[in-house]
N, CA, C and O atoms as a GROMACS GRO file, in nm:
protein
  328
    1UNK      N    1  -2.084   0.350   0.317
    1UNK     CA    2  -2.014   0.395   0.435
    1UNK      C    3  -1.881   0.320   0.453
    1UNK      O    4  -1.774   0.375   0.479
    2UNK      N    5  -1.897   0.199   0.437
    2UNK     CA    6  -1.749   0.085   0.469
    2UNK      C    7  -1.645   0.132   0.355
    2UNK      O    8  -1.528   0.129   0.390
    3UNK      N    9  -1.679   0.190   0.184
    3UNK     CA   10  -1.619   0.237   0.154
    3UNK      C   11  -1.524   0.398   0.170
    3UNK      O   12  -1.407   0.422   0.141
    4UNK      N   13  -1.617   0.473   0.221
    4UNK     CA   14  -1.602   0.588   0.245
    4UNK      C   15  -1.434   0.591   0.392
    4UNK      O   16  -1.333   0.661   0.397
    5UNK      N   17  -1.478   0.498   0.469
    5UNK     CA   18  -1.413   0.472   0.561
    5UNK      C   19  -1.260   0.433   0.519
    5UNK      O   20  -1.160   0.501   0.543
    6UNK      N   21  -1.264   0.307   0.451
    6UNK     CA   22  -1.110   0.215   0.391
    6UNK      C   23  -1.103   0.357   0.288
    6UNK      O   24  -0.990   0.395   0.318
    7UNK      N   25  -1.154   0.459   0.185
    7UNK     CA   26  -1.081   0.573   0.135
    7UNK      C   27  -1.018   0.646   0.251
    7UNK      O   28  -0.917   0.701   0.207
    8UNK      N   29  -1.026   0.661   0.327
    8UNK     CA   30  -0.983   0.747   0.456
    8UNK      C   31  -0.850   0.678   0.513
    8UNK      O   32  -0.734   0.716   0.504
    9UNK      N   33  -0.897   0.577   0.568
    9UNK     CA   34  -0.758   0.443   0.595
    9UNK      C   35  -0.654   0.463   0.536
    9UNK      O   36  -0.544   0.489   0.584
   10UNK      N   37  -0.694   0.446   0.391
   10UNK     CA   38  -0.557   0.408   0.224
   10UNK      C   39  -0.522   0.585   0.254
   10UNK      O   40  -0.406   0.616   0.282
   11UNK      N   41  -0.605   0.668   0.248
   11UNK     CA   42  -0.546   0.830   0.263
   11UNK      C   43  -0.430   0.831   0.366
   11UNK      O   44  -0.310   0.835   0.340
   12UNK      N   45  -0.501   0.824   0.515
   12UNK     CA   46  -0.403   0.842   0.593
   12UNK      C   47  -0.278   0.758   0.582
   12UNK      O   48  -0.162   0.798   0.578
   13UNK      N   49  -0.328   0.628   0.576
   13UNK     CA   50  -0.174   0.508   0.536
   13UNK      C   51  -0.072   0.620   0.420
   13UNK      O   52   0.040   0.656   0.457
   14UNK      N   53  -0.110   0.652   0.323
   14UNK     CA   54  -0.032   0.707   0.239
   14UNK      C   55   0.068   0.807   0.321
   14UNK      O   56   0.190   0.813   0.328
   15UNK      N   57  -0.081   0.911   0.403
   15UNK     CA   58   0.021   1.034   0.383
   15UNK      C   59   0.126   0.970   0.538
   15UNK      O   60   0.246   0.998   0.546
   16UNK      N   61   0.062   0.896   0.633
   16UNK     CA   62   0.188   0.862   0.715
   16UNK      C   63   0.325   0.771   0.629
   16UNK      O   64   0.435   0.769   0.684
   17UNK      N   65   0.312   0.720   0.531
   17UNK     CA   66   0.421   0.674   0.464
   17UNK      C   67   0.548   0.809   0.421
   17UNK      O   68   0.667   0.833   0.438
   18UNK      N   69   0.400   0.882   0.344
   18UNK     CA   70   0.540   0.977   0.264
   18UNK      C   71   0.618   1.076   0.433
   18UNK      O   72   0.733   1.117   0.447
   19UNK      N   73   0.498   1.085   0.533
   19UNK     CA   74   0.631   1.148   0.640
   19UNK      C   75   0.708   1.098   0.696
   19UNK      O   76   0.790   1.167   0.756
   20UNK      N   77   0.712   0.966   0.699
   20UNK     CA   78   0.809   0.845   0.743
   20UNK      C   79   0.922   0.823   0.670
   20UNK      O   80   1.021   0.766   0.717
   21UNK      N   81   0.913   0.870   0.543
   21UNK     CA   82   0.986   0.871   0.444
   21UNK      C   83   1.071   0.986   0.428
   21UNK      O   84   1.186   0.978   0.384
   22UNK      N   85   1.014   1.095   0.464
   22UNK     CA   86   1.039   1.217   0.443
   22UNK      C   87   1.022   1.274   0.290
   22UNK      O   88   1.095   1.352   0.228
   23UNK      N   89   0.900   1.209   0.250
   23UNK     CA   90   0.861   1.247   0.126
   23UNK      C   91   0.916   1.189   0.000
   23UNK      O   92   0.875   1.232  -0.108
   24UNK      N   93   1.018   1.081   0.007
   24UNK     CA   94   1.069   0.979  -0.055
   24UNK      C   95   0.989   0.904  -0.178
   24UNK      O   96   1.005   0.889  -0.299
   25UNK      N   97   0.855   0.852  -0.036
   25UNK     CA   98   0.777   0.781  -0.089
   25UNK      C   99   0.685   0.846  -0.237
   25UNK      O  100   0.672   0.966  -0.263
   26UNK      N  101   0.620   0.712  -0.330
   26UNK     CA  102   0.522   0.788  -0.431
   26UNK      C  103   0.419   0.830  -0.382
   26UNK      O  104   0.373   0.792  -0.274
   27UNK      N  105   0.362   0.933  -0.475
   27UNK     CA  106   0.259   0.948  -0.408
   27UNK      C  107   0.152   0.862  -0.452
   27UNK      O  108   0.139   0.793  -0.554
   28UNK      N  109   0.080   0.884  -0.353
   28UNK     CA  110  -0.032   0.787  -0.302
   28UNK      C  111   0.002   0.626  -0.266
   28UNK      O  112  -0.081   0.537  -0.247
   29UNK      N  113   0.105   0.618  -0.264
   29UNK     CA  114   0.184   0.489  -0.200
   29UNK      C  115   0.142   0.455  -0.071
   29UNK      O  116   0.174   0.532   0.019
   30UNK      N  117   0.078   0.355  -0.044
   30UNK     CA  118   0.066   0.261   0.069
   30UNK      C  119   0.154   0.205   0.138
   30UNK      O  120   0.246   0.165   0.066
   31UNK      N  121   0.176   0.174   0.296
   31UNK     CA  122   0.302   0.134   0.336
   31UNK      C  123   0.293  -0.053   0.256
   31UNK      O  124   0.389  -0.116   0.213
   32UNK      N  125   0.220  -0.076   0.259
   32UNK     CA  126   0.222  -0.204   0.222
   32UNK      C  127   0.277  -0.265   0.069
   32UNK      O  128   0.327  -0.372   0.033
   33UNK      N  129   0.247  -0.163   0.014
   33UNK     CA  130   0.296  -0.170  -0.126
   33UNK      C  131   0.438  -0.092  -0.149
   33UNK      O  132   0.515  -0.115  -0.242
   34UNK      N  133   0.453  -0.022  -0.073
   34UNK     CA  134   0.578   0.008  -0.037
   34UNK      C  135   0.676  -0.097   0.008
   34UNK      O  136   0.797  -0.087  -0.012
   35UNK      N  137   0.621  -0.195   0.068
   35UNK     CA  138   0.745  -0.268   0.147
   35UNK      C  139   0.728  -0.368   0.033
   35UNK      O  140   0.831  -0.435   0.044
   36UNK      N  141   0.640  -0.432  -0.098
   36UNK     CA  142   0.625  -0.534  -0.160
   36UNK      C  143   0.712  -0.482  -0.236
   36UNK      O  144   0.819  -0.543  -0.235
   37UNK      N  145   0.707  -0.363  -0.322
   37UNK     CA  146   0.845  -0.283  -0.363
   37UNK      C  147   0.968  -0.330  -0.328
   37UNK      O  148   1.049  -0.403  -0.385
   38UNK      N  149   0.967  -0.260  -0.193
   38UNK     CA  150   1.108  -0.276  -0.177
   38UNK      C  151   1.164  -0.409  -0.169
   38UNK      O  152   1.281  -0.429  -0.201
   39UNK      N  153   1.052  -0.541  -0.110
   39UNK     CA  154   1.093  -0.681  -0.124
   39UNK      C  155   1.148  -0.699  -0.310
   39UNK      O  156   1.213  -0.798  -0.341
   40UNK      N  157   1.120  -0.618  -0.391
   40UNK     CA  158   1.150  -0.673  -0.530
   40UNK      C  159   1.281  -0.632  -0.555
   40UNK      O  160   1.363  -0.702  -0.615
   41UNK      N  161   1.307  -0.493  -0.499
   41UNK     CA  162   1.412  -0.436  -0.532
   41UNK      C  163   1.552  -0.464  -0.398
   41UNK      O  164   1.666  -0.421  -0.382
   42UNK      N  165   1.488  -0.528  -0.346
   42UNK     CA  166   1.602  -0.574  -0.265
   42UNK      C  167   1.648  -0.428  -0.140
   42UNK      O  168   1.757  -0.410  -0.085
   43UNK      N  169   1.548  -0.362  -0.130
   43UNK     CA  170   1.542  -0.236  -0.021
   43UNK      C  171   1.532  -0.302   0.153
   43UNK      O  172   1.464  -0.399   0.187
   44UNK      N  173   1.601  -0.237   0.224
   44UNK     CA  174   1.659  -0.198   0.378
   44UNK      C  175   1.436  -0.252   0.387
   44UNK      O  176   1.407  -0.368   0.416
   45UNK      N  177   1.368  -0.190   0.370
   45UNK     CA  178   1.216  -0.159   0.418
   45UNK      C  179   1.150  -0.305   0.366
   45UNK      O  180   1.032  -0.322   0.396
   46UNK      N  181   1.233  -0.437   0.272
   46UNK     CA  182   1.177  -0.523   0.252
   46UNK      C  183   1.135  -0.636   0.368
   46UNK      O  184   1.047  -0.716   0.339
   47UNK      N  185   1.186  -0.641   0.471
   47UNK     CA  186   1.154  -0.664   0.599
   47UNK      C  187   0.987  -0.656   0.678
   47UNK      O  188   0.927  -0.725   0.759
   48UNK      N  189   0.964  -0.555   0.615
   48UNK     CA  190   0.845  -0.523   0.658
   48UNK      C  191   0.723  -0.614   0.624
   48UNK      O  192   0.617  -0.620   0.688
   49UNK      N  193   0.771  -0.709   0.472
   49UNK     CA  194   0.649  -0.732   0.417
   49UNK      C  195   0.606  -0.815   0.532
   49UNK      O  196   0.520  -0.768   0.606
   50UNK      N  197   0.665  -0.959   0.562
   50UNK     CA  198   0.574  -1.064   0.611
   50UNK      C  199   0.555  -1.012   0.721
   50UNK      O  200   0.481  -1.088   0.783
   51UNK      N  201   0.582  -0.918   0.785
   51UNK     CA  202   0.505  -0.893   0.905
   51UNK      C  203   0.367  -0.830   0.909
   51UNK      O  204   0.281  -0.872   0.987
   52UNK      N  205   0.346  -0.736   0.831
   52UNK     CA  206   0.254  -0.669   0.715
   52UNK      C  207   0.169  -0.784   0.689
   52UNK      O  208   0.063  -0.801   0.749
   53UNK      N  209   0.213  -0.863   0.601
   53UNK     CA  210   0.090  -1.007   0.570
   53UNK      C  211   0.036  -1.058   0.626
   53UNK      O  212  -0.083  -1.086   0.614
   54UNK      N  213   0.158  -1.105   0.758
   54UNK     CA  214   0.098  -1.159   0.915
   54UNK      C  215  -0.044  -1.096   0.976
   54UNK      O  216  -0.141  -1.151   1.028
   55UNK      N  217  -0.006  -0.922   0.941
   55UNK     CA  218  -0.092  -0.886   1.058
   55UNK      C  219  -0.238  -0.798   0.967
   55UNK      O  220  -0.328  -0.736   1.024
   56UNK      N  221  -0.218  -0.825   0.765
   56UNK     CA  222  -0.348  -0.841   0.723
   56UNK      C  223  -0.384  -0.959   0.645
   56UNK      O  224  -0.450  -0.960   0.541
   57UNK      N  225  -0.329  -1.067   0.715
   57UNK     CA  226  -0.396  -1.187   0.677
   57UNK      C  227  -0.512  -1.236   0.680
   57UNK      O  228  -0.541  -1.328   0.603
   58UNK      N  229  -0.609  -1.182   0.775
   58UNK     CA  230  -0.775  -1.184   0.804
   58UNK      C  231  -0.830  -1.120   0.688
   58UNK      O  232  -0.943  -1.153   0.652
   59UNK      N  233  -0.755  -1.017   0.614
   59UNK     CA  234  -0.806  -0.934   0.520
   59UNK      C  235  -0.844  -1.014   0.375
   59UNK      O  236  -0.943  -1.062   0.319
   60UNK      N  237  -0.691  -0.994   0.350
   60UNK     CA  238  -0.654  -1.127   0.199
   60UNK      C  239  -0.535  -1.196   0.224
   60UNK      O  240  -0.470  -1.200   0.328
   61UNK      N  241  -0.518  -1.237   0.139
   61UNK     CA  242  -0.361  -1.309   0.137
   61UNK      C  243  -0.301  -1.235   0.025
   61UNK      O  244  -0.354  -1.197  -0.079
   62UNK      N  245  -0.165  -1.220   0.070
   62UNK     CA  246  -0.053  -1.172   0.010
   62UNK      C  247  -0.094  -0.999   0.015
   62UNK      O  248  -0.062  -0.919  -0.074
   63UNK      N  249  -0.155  -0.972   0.113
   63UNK     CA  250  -0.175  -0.843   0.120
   63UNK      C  251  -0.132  -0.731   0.010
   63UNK      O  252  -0.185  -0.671  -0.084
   64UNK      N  253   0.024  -0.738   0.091
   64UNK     CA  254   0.115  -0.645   0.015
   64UNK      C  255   0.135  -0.631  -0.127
   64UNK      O  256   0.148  -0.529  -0.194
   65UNK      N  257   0.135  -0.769  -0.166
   65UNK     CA  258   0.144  -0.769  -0.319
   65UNK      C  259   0.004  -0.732  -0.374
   65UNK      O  260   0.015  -0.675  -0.483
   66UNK      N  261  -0.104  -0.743  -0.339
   66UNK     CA  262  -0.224  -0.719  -0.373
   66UNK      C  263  -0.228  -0.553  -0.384
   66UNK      O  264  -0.237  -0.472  -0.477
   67UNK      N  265  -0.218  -0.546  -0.254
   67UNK     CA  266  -0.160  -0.330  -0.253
   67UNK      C  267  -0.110  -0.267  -0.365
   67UNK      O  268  -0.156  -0.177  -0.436
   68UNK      N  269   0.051  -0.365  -0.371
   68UNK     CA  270   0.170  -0.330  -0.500
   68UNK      C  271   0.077  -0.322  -0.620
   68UNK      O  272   0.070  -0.218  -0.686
   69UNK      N  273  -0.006  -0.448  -0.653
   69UNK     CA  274  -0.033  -0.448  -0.791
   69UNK      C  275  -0.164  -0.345  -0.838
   69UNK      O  276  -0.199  -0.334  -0.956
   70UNK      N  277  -0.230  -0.273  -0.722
   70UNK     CA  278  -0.328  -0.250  -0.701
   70UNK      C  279  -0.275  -0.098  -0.764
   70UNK      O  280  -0.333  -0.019  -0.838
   71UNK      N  281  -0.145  -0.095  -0.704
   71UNK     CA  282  -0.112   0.082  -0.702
   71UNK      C  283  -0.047   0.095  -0.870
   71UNK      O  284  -0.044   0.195  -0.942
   72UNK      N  285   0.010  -0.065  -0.901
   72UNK     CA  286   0.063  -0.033  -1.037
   72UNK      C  287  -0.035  -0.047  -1.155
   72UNK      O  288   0.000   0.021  -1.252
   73UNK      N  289  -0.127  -0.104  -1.168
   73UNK     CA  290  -0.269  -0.084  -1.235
   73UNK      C  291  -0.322   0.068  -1.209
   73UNK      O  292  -0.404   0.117  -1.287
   74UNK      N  293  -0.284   0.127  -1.122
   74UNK     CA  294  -0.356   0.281  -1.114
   74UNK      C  295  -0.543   0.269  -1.051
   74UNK      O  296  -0.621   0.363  -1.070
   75UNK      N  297  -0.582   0.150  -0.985
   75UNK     CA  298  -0.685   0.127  -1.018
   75UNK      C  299  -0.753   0.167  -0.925
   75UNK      O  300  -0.829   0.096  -0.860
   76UNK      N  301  -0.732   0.298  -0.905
   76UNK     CA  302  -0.825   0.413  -0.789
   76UNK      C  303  -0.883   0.496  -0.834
   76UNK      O  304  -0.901   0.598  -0.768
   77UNK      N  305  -0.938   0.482  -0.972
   77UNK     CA  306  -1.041   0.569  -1.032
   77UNK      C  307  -1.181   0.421  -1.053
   77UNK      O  308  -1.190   0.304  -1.091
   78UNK      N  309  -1.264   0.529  -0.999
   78UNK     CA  310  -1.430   0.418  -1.093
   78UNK      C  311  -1.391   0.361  -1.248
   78UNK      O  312  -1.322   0.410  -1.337
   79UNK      N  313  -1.444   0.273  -1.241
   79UNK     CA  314  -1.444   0.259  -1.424
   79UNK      C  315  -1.455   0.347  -1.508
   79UNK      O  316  -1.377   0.373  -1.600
   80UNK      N  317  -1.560   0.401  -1.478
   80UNK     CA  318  -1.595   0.458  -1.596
   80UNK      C  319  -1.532   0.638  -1.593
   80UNK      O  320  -1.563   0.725  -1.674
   81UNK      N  321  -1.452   0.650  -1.492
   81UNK     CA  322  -1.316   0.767  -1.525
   81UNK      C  323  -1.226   0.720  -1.534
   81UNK      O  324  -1.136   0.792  -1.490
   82UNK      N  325  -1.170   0.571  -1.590
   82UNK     CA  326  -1.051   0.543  -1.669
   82UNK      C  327  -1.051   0.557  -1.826
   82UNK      O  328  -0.949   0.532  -1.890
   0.00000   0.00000   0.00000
């Protein structure tokens, strides 16, 4: 169930990114990994991170980058459909 739920969360987070964006964003992009992005590339939205970290610091640490690396591994399939 706790999983079923955070799939729903990461869904909606996505799709409110790409309308915030106006569809800019990748898909299935997280705002959080979005703003760790843009902290690399030196983007207007890099601002966002430490506030972002601040406010899922109860979660993990370094949130955002955890997100970022999470989305660049691809690693939203089960194992065993990679």
């Amino acid at each position: 169930m706790k999983q079923r739920i955070l799939n729903i969360l990461v869904a909606l987070d996505s799709f409110v990114f790409v309308l915030l964006t106006l569809g800019v964003g990748h898909p299935g992009e997280t705002i959080s990994s979005a703003a760790y992005r843009s902290e690399l590339i030196g983007g207007y939205f890099r601002f966002a991170r430490p506030v972002i970290d601040f406010l899922f610091a109860w979660l993990e640490d370094k949130h955002c980058f955890e997100s970022w690396l999470y989305a660049m591994t691809k690693r939203n399939l089960p194992e065993d459909m990679r």
